[in-house]
Kinemage of the C-alpha trace (Angstrom):
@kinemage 1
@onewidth
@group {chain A} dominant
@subgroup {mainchain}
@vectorlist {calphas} color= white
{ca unk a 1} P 0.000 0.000 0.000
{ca unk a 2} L 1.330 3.599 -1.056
{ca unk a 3} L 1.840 6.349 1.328
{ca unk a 4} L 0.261 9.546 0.975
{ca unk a 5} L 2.855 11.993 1.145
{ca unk a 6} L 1.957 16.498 0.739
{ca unk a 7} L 3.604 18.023 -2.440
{ca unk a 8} L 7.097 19.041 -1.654
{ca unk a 9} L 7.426 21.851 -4.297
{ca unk a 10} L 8.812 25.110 -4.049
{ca unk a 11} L 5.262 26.669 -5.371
{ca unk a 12} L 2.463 24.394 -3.574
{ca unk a 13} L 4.502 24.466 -0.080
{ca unk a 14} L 1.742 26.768 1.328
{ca unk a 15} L -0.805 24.854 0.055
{ca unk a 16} L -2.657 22.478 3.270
{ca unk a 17} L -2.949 19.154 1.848
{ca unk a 18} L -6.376 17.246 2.051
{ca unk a 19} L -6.979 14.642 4.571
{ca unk a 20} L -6.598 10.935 3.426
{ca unk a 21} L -9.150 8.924 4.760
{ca unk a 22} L -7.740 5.785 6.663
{ca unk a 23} L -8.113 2.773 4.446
{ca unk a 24} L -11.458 0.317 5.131
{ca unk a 25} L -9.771 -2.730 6.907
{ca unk a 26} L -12.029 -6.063 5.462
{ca unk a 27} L -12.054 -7.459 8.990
{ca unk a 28} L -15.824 -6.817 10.419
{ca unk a 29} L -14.836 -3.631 13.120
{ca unk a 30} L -18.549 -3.631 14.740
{ca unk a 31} L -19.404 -7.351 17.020
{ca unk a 32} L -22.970 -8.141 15.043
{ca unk a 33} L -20.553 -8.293 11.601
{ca unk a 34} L -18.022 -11.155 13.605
{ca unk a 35} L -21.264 -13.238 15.252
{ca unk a 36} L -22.877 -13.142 11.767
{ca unk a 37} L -19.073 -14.099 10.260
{ca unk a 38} L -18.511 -16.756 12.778
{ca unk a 39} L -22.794 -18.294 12.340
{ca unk a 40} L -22.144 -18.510 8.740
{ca unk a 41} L -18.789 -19.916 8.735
{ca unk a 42} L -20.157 -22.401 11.368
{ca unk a 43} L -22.995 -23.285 9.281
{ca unk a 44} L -20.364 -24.282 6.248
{ca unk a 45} L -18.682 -26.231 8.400
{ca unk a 46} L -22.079 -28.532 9.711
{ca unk a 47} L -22.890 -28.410 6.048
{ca unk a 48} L -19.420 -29.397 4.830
{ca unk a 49} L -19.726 -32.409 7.543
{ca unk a 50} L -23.173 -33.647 6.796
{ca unk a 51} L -22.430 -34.237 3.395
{ca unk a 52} L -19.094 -36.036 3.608
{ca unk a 53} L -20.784 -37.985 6.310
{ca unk a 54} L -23.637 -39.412 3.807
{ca unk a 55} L -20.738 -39.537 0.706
{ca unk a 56} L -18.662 -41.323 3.247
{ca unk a 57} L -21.983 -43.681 4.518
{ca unk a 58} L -22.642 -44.531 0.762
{ca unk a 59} L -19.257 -45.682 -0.406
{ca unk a 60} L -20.349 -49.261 -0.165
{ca unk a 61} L -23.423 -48.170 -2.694
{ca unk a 62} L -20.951 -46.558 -5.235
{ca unk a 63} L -18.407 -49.934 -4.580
{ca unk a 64} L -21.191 -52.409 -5.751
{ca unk a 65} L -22.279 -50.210 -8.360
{ca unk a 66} L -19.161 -50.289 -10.047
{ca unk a 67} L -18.916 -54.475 -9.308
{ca unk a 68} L -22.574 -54.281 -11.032
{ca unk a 69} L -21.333 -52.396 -14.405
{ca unk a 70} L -18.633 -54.800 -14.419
{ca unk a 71} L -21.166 -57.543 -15.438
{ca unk a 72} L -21.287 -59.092 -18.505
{ca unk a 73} L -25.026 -60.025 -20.156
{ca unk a 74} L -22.726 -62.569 -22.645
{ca unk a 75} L -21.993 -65.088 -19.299
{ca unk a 76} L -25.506 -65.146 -18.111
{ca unk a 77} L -24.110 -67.959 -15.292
{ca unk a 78} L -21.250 -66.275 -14.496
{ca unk a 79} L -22.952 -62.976 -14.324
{ca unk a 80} L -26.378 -64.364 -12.189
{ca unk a 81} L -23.350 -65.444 -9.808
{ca unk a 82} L -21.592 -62.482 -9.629
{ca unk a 83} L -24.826 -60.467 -8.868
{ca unk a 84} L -25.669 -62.630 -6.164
{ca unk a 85} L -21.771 -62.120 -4.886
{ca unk a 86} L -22.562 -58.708 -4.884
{ca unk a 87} L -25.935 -58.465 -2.874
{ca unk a 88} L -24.685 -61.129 -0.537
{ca unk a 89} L -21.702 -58.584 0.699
{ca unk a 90} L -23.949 -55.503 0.850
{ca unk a 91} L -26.308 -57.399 2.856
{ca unk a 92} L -23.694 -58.409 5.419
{ca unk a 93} L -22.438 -54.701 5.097
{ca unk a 94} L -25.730 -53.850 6.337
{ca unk a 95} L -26.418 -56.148 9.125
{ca unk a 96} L -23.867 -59.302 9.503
{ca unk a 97} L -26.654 -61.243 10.494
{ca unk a 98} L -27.483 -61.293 6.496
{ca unk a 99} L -24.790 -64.282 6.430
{ca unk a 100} L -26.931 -66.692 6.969
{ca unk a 101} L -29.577 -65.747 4.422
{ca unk a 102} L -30.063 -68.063 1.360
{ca unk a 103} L -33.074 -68.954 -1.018
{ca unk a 104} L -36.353 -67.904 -0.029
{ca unk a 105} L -35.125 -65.345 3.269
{ca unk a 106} L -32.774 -63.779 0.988
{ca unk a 107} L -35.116 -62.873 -1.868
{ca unk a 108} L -37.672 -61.474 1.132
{ca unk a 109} L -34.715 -59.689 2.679
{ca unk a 110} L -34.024 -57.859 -0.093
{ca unk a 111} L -37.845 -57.180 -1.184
{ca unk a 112} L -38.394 -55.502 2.695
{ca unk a 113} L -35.448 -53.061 1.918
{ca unk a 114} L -36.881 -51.930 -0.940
{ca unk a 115} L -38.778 -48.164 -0.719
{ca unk a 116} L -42.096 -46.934 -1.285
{ca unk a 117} L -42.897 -45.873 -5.074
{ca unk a 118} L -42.658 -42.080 -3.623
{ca unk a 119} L -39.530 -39.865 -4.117
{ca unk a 120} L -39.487 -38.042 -1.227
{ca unk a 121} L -39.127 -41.272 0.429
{ca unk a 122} L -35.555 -41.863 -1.051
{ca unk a 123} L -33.877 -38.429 -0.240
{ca unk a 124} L -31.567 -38.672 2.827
{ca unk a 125} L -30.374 -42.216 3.012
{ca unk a 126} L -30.234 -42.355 -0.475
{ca unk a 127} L -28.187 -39.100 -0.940
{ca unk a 128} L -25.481 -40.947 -3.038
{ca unk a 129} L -25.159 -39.487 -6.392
{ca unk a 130} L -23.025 -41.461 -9.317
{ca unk a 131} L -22.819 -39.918 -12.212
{ca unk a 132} L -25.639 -41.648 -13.744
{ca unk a 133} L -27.942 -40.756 -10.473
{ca unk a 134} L -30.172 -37.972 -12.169
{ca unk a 135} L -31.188 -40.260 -15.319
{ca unk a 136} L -32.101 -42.216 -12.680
{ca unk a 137} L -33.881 -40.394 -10.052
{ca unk a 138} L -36.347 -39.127 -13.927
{ca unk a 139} L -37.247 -42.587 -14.152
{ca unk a 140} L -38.089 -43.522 -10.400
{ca unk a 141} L -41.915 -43.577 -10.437
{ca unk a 142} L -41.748 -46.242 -13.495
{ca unk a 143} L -38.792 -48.042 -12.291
{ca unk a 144} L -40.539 -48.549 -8.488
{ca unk a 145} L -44.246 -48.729 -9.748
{ca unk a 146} L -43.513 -52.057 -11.438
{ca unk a 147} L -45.062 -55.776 -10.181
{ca unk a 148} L -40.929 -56.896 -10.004
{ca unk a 149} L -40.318 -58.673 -6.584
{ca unk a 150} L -36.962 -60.725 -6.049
{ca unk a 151} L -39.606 -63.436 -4.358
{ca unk a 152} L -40.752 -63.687 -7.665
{ca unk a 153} L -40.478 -66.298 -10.625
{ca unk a 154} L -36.972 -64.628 -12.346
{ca unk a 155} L -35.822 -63.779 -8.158
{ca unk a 156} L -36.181 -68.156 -7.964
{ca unk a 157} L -34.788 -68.087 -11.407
{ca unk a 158} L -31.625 -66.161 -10.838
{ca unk a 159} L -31.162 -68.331 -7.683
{ca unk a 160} L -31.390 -71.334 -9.305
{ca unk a 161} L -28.975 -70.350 -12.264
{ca unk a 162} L -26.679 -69.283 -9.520
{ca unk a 163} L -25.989 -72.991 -8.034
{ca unk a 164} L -26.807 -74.740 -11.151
{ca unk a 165} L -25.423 -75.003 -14.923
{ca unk a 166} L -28.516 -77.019 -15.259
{ca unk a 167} L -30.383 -73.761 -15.158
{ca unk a 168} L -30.018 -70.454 -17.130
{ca unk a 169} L -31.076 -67.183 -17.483
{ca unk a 170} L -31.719 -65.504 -20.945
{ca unk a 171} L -30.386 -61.783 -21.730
{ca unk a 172} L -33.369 -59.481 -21.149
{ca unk a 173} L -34.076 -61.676 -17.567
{ca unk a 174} L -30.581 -61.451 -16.514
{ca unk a 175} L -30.901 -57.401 -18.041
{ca unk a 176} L -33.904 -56.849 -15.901
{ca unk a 177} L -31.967 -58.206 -12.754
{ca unk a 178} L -29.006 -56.037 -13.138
{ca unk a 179} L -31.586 -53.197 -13.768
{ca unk a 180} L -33.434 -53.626 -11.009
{ca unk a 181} L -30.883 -54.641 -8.489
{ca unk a 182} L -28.992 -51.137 -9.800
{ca unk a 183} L -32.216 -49.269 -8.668
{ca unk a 184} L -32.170 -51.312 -5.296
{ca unk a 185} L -28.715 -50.237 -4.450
{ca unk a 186} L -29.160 -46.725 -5.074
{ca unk a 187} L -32.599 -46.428 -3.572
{ca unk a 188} L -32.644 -49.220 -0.445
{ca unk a 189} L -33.453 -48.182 3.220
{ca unk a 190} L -30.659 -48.900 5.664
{ca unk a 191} L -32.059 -50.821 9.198
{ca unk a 192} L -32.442 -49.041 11.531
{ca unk a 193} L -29.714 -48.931 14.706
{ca unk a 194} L -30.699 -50.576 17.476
{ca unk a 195} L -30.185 -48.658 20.611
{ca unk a 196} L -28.830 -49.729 23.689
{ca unk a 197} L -32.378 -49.305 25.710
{ca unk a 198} L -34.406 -51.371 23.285
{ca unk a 199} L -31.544 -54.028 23.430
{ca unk a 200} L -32.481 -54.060 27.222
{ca unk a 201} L -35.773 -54.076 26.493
{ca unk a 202} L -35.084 -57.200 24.309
């Protein structure tokens, strides 16, 4: 920052110099102008934390979504057994219980996770957003308003073709799994916690 300094000629030396204001400092002087600073920087900060929290609480969403693309409808076998590899470890991920879950309790598990056709009752949990997420979210009501259950005849299907090269799926069934299961792991609810007084309740 410059100086301000009078003229120093022989002429002007009678001349009084005008006042230079003091330069505005960009630092709040008055205390309403640091509490409103310090609310809004606070408020970035809770911000900032809730939504690394949910990115951070959705990795395993993004992780089997990139397992899922990696599928290949030309091994329908192969590819019904990977896609059951896949739900298998998000289920545990969820609740380790999941484990033991096979055949019919598996295809039921995975039905009861599945939301409501609504989309207001997908925002929060399901605040995880690959890049493919908005084509997505403009197709919800038709995706979710379907009769598809995994207790259904393809769910027993893809089961089957899992354990067995005696039994197979064809491309658009094994295409409406992935499809479907893609929708379920962007769009499942997570169980709720269990606190510590209902577990003494139990």
């Amino acid at each position: 920052m410059s100086i301000h300094t009078p003229p120093s000629t022989y002429i002007l030396r009678d001349i009084v110099d005008v006042a230079v204001p003091e330069s505005v400092a960009w630092w709040p002087q008055t205390i309403g102008w640091q509490i409103l600073a310090l609310v809004i920087l606070m408020a970035c900060f809770v911000w900032g934390y809730r939504h690394i929290n949910v990115w951070w609480q959705n990795r395993y969403r993004r992780e089997a979504l990139q397992a899922l693309a990696t599928l290949d409808l030309g091994l329908p076998r192969e590819s019904a057994m990977s896609l059951l590899t896949i739900i298998k470890a998000v289920l545990v991920y969820l609740d380790p219980k999941n484990a033991a879950l096979f055949g019919e309790a598996l295809l039921q598990k995975l039905d009861s996770l599945l939301p409501s056709a609504t989309p207001s009752s997908a925002k929060g949990d399901a605040e995880v957003k690959p890049e493919h997420h908005a084509d997505f979210q403009s197709d919800f009501q038709s995706n979710f308003q379907s009769d598809f259950q995994y207790q259904g005849e393809l769910g027993k299907k893809w089961l089957a073709a899992s354990l067995s090269s005696q039994h197979t799926l064809t491309d658009p069934e094994l295409a409406t799994l992935i499809e479907h299961t893609r929708s379920w792991l962007l769009l499942h609810r997570k169980p709720e916690p269990i606190s510590a007084s209902n577990k003494g309740a139990q």
